[in-house]
Biopython code that builds the backbone (N, CA, C, O; Angstrom):
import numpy as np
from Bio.PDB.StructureBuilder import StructureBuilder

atoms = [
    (1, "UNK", "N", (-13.658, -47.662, -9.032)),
    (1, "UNK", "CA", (-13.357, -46.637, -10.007)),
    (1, "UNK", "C", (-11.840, -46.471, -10.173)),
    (1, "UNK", "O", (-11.533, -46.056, -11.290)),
    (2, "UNK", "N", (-10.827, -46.690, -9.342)),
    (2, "UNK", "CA", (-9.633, -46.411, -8.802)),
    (2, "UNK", "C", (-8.969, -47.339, -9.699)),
    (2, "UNK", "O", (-8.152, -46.860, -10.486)),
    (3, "UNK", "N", (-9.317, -49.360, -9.717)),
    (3, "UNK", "CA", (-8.489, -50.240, -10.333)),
    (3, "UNK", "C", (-8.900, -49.874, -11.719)),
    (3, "UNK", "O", (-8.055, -50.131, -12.576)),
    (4, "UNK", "N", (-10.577, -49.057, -12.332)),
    (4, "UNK", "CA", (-10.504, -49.114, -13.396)),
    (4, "UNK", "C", (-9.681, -48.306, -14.162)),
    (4, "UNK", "O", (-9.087, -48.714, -15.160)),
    (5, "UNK", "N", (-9.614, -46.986, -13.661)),
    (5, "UNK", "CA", (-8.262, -45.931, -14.045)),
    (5, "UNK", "C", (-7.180, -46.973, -13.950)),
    (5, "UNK", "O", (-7.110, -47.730, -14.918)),
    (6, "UNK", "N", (-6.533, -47.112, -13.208)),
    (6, "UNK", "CA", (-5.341, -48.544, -13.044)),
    (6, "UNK", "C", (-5.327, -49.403, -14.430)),
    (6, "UNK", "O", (-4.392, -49.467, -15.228)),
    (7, "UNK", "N", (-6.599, -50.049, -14.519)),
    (7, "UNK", "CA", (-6.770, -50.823, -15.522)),
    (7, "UNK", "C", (-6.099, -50.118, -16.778)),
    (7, "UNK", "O", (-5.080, -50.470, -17.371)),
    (8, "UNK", "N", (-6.890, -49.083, -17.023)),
    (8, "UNK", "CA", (-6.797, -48.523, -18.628)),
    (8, "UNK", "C", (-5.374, -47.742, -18.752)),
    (8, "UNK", "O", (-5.055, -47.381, -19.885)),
    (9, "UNK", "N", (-4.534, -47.466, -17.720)),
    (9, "UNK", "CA", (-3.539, -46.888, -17.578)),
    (9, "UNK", "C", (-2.271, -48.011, -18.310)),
    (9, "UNK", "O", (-1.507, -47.991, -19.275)),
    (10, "UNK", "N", (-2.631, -48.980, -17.131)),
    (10, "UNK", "CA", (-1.708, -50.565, -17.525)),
    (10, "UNK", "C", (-1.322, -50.987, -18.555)),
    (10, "UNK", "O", (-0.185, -51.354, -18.850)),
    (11, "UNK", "N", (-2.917, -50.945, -19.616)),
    (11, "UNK", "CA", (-3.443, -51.384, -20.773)),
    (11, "UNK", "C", (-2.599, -50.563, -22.032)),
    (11, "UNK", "O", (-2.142, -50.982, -23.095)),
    (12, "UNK", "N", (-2.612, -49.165, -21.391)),
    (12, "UNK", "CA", (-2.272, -47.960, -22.615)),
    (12, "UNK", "C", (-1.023, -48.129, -22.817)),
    (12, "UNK", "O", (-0.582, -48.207, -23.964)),
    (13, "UNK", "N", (-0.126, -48.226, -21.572)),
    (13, "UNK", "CA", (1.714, -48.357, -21.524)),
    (13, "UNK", "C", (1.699, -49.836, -21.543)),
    (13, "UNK", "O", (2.783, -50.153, -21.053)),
    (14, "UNK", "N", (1.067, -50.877, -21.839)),
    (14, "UNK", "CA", (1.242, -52.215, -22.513)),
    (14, "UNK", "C", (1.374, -51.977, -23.966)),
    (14, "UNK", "O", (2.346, -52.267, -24.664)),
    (15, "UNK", "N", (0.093, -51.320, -24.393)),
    (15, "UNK", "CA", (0.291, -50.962, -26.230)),
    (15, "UNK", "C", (0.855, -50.320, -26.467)),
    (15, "UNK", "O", (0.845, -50.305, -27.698)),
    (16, "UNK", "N", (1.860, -49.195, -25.905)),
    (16, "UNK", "CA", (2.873, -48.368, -25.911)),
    (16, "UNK", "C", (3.762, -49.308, -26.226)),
    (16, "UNK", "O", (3.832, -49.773, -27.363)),
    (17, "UNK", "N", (4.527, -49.676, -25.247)),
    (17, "UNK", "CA", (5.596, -51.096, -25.478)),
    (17, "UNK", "C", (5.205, -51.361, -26.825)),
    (17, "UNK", "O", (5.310, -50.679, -27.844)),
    (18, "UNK", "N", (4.430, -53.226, -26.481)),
    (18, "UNK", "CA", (4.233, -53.454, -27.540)),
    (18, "UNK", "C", (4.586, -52.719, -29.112)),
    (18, "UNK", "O", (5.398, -53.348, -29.791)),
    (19, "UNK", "N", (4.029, -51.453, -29.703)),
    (19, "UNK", "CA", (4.288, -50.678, -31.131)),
    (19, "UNK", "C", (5.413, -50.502, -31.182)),
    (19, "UNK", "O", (5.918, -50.685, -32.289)),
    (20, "UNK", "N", (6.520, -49.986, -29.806)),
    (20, "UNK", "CA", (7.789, -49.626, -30.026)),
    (20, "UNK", "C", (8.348, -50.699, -29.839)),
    (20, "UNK", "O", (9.552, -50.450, -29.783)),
    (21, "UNK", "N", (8.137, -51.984, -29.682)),
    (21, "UNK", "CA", (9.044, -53.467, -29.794)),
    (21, "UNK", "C", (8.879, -53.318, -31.510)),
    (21, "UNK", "O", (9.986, -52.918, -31.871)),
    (22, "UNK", "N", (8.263, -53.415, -32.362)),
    (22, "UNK", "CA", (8.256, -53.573, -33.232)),
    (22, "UNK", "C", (8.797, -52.841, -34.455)),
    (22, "UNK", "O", (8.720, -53.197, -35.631)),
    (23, "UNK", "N", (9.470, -51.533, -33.846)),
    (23, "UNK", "CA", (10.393, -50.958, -34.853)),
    (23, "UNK", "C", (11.581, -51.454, -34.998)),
    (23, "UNK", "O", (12.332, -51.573, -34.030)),
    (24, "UNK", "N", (11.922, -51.813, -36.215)),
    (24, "UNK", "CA", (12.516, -53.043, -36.692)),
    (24, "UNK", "C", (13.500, -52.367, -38.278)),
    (24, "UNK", "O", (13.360, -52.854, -39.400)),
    (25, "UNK", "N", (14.052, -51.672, -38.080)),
    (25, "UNK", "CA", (14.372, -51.016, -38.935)),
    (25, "UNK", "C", (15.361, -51.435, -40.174)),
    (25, "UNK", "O", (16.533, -51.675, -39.883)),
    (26, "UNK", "N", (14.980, -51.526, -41.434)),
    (26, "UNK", "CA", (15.009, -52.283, -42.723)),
    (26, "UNK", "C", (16.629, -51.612, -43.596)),
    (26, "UNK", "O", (16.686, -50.398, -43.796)),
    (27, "UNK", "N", (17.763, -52.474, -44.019)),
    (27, "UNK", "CA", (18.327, -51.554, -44.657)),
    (27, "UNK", "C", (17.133, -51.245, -46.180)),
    (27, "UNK", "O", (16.199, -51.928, -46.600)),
    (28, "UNK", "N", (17.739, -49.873, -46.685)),
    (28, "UNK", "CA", (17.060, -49.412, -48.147)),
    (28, "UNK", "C", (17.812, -50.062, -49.505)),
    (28, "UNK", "O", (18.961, -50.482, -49.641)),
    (29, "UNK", "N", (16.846, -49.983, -50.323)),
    (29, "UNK", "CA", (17.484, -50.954, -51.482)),
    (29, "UNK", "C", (18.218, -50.090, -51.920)),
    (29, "UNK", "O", (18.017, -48.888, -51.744)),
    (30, "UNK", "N", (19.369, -50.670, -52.683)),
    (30, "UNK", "CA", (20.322, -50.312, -53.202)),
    (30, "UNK", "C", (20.079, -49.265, -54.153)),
    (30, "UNK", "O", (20.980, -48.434, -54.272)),
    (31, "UNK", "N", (19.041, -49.134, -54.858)),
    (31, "UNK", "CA", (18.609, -47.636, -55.832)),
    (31, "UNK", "C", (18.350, -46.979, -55.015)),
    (31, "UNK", "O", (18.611, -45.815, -55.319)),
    (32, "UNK", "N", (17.686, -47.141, -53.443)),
    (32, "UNK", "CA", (17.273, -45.634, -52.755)),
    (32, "UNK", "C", (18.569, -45.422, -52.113)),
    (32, "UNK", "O", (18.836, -44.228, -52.243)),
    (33, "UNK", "N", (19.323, -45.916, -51.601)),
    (33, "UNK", "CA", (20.439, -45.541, -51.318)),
    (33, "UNK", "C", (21.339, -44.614, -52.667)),
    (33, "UNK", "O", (21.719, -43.450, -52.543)),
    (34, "UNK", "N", (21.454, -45.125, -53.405)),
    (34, "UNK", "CA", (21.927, -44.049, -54.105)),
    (34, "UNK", "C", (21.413, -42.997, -54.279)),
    (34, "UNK", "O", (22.078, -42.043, -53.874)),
    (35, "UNK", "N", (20.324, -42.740, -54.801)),
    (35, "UNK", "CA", (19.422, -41.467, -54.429)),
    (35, "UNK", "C", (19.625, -40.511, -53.225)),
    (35, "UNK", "O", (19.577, -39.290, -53.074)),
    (36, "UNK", "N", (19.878, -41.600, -52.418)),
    (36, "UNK", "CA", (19.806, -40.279, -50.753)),
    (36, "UNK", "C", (21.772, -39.680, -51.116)),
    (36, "UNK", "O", (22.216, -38.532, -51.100)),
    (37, "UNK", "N", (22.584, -41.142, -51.433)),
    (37, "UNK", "CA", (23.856, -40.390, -51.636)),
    (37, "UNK", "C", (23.482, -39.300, -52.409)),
    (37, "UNK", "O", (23.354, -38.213, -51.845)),
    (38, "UNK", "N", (23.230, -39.426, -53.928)),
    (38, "UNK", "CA", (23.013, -37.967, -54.392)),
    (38, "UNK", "C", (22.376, -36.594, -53.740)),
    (38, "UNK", "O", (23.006, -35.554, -53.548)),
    (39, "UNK", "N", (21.337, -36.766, -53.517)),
    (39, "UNK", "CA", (20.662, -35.807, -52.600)),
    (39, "UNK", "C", (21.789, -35.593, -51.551)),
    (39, "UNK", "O", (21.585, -34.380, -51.583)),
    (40, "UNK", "N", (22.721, -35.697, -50.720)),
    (40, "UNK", "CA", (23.281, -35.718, -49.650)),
    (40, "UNK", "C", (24.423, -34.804, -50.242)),
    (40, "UNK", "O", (24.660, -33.790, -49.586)),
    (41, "UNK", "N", (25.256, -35.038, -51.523)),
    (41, "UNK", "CA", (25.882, -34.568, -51.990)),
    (41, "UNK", "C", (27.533, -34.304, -51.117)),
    (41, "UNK", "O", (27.847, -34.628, -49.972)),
    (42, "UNK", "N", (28.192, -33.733, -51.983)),
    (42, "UNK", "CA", (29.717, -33.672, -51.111)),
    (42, "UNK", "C", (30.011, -31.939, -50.825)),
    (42, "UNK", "O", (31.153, -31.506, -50.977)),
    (43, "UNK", "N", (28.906, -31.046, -50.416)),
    (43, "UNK", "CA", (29.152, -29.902, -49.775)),
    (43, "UNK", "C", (29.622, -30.027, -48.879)),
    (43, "UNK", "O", (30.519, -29.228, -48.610)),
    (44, "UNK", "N", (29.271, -31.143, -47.865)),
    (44, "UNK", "CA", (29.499, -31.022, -46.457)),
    (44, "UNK", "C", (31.347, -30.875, -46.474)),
    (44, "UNK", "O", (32.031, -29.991, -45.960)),
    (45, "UNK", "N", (31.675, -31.779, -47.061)),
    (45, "UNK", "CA", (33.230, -31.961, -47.024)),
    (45, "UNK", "C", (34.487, -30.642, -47.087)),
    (45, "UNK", "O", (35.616, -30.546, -46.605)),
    (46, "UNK", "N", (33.631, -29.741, -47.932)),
    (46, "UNK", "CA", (34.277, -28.862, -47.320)),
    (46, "UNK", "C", (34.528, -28.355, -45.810)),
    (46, "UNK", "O", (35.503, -27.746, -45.370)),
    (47, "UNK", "N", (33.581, -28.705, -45.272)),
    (47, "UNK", "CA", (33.459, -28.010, -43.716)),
    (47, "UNK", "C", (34.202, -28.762, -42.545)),
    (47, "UNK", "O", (34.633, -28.304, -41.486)),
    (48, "UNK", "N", (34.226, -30.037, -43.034)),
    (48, "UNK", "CA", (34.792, -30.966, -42.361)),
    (48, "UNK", "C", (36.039, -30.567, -41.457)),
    (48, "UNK", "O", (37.049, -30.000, -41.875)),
    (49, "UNK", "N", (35.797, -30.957, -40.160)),
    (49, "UNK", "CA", (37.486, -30.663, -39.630)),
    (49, "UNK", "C", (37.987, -32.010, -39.363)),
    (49, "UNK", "O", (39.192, -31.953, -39.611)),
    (50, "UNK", "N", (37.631, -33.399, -38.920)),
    (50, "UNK", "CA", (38.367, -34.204, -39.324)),
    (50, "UNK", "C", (38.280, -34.618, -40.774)),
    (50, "UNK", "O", (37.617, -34.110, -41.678)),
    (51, "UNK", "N", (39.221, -35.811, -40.797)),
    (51, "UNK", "CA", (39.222, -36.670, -41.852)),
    (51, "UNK", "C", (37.939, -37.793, -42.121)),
    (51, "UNK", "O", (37.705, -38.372, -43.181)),
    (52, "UNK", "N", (37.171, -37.917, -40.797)),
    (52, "UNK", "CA", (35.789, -38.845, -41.199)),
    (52, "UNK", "C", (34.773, -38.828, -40.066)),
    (52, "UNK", "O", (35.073, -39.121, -38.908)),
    (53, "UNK", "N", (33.720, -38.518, -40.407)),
    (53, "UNK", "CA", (32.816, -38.434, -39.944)),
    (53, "UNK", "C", (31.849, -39.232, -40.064)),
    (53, "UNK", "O", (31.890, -39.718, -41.194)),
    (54, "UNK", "N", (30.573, -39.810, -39.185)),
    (54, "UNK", "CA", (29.833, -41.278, -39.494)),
    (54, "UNK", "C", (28.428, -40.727, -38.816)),
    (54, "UNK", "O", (28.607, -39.967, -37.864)),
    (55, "UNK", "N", (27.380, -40.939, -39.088)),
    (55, "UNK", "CA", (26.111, -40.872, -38.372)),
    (55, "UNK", "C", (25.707, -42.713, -39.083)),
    (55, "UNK", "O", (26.275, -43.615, -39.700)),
    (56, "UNK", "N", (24.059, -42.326, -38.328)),
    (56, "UNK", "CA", (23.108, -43.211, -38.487)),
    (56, "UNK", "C", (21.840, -42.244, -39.004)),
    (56, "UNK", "O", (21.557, -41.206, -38.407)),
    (57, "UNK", "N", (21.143, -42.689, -40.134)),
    (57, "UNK", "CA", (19.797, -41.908, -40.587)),
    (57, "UNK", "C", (18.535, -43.104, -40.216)),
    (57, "UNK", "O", (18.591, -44.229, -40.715)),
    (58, "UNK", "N", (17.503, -42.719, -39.353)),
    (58, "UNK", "CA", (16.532, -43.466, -39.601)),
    (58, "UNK", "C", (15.511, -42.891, -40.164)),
    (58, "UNK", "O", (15.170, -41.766, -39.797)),
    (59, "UNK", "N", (14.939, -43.469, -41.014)),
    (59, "UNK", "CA", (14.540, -42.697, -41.812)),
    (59, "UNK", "C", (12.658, -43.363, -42.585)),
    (59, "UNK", "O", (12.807, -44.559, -42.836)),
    (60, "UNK", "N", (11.211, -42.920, -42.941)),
    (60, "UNK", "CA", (10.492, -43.453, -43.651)),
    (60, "UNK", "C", (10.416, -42.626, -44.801)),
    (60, "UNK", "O", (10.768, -41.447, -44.782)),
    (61, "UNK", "N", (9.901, -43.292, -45.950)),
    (61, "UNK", "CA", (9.342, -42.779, -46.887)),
    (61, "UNK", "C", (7.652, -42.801, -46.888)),
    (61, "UNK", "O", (6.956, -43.672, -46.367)),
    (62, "UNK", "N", (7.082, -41.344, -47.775)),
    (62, "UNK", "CA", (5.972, -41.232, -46.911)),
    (62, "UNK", "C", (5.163, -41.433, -48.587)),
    (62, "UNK", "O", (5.709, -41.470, -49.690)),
    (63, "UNK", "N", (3.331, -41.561, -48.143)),
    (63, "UNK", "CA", (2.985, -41.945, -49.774)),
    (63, "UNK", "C", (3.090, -41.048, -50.697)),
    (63, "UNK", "O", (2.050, -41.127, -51.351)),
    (64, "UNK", "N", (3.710, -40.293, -51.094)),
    (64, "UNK", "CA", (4.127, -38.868, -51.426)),
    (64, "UNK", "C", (5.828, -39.283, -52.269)),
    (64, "UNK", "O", (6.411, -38.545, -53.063)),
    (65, "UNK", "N", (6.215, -40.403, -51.873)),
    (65, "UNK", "CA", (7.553, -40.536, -52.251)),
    (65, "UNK", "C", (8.315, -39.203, -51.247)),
    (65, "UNK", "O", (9.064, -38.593, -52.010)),
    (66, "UNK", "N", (8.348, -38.780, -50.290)),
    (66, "UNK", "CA", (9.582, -38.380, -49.515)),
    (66, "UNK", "C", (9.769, -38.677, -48.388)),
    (66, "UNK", "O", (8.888, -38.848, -47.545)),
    (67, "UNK", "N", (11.284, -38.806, -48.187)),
    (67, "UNK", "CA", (11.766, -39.065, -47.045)),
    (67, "UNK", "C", (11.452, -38.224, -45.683)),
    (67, "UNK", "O", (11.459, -36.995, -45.749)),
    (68, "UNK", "N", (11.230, -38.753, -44.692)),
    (68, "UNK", "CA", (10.870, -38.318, -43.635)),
    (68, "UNK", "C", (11.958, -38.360, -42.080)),
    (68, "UNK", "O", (11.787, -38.874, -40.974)),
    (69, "UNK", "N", (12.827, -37.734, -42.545)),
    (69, "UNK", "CA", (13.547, -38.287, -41.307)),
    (69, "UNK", "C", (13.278, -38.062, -39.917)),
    (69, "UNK", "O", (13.169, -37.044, -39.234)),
    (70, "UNK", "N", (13.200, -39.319, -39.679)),
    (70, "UNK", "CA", (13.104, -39.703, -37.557)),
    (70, "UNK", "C", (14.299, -39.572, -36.928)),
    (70, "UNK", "O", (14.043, -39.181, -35.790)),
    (71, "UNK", "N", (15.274, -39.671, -37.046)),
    (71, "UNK", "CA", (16.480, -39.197, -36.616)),
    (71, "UNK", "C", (17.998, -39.416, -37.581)),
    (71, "UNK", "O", (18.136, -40.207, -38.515)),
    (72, "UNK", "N", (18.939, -38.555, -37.082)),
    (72, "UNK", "CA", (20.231, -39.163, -36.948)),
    (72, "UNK", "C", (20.824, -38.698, -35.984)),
    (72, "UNK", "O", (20.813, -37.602, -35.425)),
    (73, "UNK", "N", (21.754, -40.349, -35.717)),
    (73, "UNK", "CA", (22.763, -40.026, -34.406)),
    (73, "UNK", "C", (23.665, -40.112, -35.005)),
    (73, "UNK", "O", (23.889, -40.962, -35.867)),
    (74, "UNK", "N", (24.483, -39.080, -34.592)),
    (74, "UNK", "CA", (26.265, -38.597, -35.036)),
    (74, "UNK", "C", (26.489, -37.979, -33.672)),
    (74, "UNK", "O", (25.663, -37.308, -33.054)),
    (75, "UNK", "N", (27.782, -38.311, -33.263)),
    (75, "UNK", "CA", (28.473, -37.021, -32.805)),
    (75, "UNK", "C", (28.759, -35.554, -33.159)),
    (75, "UNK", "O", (29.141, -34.644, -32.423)),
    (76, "UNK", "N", (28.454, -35.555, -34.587)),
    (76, "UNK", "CA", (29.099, -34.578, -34.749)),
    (76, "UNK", "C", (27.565, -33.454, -35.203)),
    (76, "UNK", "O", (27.212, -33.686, -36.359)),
    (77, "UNK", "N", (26.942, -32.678, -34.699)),
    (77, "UNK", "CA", (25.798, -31.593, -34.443)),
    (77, "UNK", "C", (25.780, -30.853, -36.173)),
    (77, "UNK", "O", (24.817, -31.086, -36.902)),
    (78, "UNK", "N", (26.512, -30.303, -36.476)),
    (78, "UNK", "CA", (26.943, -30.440, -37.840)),
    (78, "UNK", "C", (26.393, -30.981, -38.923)),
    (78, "UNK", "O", (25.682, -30.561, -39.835)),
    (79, "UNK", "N", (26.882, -32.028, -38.626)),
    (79, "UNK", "CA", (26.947, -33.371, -39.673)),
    (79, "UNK", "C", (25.055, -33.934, -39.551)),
    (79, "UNK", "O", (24.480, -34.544, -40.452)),
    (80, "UNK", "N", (24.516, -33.585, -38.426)),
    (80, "UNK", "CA", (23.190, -33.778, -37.777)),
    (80, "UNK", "C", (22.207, -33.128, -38.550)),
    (80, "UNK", "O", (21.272, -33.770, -39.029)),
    (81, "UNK", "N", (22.380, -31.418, -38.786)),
    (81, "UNK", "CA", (21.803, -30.712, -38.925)),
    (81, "UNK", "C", (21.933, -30.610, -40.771)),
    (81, "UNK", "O", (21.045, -30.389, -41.594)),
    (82, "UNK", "N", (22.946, -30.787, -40.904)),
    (82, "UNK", "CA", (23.167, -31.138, -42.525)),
    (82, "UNK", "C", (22.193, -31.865, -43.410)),
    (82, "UNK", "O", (21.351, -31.439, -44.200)),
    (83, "UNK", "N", (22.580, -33.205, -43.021)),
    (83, "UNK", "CA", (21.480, -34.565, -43.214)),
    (83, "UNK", "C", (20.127, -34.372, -43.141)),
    (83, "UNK", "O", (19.429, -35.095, -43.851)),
    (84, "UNK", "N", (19.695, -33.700, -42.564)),
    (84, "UNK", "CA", (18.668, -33.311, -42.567)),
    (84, "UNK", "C", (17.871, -32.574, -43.081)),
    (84, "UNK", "O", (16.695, -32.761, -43.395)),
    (85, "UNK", "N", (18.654, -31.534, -43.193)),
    (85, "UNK", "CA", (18.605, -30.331, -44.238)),
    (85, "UNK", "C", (18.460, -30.956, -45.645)),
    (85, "UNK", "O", (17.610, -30.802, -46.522)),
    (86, "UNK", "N", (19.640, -31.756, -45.560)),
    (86, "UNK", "CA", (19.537, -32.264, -47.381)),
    (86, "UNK", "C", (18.655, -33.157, -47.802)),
    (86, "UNK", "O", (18.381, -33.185, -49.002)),
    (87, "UNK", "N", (17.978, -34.152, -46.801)),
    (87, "UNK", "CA", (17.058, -34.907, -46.718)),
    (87, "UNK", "C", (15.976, -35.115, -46.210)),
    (87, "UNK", "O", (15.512, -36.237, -46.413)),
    (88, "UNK", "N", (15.441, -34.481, -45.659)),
    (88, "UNK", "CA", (14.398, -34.077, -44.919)),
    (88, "UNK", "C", (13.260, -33.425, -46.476)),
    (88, "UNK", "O", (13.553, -32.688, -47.417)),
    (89, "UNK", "N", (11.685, -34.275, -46.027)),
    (89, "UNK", "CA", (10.496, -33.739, -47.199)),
    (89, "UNK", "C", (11.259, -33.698, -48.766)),
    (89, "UNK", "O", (10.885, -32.964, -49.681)),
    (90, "UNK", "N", (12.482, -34.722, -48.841)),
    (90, "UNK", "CA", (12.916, -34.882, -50.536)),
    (90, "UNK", "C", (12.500, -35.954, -51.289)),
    (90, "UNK", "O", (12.593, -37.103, -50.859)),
    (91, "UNK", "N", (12.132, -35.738, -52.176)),
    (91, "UNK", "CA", (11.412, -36.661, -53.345)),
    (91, "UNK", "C", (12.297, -37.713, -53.724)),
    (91, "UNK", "O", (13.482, -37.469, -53.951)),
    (92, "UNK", "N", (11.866, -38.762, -53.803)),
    (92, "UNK", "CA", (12.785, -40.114, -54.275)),
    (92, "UNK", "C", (11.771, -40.775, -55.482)),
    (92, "UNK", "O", (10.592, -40.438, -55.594)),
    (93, "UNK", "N", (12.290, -41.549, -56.166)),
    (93, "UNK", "CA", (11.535, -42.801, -56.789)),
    (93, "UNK", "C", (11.835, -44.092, -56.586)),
    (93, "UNK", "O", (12.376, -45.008, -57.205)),
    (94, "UNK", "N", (11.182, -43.849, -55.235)),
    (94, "UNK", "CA", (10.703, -45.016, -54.079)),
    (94, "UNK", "C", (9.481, -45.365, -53.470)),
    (94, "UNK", "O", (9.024, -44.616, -52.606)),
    (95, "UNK", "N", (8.632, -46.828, -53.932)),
    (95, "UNK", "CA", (7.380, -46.977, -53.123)),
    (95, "UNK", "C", (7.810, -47.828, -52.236)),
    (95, "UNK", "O", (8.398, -48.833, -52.637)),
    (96, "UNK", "N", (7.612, -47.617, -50.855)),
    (96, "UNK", "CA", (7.894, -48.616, -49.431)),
    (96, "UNK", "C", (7.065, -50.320, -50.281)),
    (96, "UNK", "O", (6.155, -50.428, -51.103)),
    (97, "UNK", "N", (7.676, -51.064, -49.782)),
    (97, "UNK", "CA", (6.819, -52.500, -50.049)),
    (97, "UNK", "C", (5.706, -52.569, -49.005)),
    (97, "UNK", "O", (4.793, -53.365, -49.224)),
    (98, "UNK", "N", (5.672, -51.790, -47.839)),
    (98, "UNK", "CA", (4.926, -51.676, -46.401)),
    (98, "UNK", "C", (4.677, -50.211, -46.169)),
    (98, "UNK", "O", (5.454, -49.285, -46.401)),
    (99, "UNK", "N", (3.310, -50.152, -45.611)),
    (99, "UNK", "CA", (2.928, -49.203, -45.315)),
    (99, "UNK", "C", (3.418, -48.408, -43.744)),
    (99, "UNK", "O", (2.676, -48.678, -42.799)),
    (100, "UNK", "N", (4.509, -47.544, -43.474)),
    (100, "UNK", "CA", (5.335, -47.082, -42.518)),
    (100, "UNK", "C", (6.752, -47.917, -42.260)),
    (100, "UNK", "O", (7.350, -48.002, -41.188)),
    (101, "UNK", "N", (7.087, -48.445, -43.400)),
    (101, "UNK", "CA", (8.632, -49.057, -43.010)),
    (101, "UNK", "C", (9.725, -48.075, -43.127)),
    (101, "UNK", "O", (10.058, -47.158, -43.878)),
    (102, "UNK", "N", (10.190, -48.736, -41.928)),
    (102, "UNK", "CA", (11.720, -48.091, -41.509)),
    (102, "UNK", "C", (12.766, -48.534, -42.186)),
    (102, "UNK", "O", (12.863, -49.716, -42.514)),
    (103, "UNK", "N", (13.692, -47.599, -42.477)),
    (103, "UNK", "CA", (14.895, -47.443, -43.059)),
    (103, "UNK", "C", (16.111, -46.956, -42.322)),
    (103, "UNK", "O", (16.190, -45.872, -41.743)),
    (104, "UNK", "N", (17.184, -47.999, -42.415)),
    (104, "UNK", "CA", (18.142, -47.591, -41.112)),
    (104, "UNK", "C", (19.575, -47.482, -42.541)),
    (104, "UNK", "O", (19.759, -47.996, -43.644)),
    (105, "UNK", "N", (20.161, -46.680, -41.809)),
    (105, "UNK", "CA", (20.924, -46.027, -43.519)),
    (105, "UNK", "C", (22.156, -45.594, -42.516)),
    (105, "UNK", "O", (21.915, -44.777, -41.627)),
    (106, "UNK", "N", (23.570, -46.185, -42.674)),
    (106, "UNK", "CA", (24.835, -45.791, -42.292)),
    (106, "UNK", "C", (24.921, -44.674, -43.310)),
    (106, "UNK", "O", (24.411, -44.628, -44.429)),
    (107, "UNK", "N", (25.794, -43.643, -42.585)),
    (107, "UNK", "CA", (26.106, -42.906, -43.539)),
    (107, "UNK", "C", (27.773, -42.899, -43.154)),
    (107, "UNK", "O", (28.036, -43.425, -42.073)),
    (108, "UNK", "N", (28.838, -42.391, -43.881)),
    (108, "UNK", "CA", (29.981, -42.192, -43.904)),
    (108, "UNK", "C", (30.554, -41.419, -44.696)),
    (108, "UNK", "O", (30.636, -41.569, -45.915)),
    (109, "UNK", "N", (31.134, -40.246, -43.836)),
    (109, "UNK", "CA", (31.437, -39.001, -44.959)),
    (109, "UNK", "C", (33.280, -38.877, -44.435)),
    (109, "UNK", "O", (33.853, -38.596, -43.382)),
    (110, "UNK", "N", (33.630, -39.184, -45.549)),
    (110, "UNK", "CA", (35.476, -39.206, -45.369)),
    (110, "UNK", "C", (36.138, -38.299, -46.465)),
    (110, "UNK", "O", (36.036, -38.400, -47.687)),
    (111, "UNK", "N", (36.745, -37.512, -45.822)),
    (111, "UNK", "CA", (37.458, -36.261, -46.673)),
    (111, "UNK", "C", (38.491, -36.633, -47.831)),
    (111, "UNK", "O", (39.400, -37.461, -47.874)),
    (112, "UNK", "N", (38.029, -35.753, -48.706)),
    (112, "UNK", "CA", (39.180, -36.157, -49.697)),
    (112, "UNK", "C", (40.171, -35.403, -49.821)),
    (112, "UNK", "O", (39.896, -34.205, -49.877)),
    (113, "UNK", "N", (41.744, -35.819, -49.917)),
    (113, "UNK", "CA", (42.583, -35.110, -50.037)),
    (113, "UNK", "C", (43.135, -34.841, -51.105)),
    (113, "UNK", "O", (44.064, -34.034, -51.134)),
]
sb = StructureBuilder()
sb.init_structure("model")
sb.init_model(0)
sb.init_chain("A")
sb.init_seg("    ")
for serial, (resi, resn, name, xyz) in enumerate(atoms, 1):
    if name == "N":
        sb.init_residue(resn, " ", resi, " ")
    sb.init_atom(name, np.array(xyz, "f"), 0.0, 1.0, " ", f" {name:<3s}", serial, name[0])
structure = sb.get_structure()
């Protein structure tokens, strides 16, 4: 009874692995990228205390056409909570070519003087 618990334990954090080897994250085509720039907009820049700030968005679109964001890493908590705000459950006119593809999206926000 003992190796079979064992067994199915083994089995479960094998297919665990496995699904998360396979996030593989896609840049977005060049029209959804513009879209998220718009949506993202240049409010933030006022707030800015340096001169440039950078995250990473990972991001799906869901069958609904909106973005779903899975994370961003920035340093800056801010800049975190922003992105999210502005993009998070927003409508695009975007159908994924795949059903749950990932979208890995630099972002770069540099102050204007």
């Amino acid at each position: 009874m003992k190796s079979l618990k064992l067994f199915i334990l083994a089995l479960g954090l094998f297919t665990i692995n496995v699904s998360a080897a396979n996030l593989n994250p896609v840049k977005p085509t060049d029209e959804l990228r513009i879209e998220i720039v718009e949506l993202i907009g240049t409010n933030y820049m006022n707030e800015m205390k340096a001169d440039e700030h950078g995250a990473a968005v990972l991001f799906t679109v869901n069958n609904n056409k909106e973005i779903i964001i899975l994370s961003v890493d920035s340093d800056d908590d801010l800049l975190e909570s922003y992105l999210k705000r502005k993009l998070n459950y927003k409508k695009v006119n975007h159908r994924p070519s795949k059903h749950g593809e990932i979208y890995l999206l630099p972002v770069k926000m540099v102050k204007q003087l």
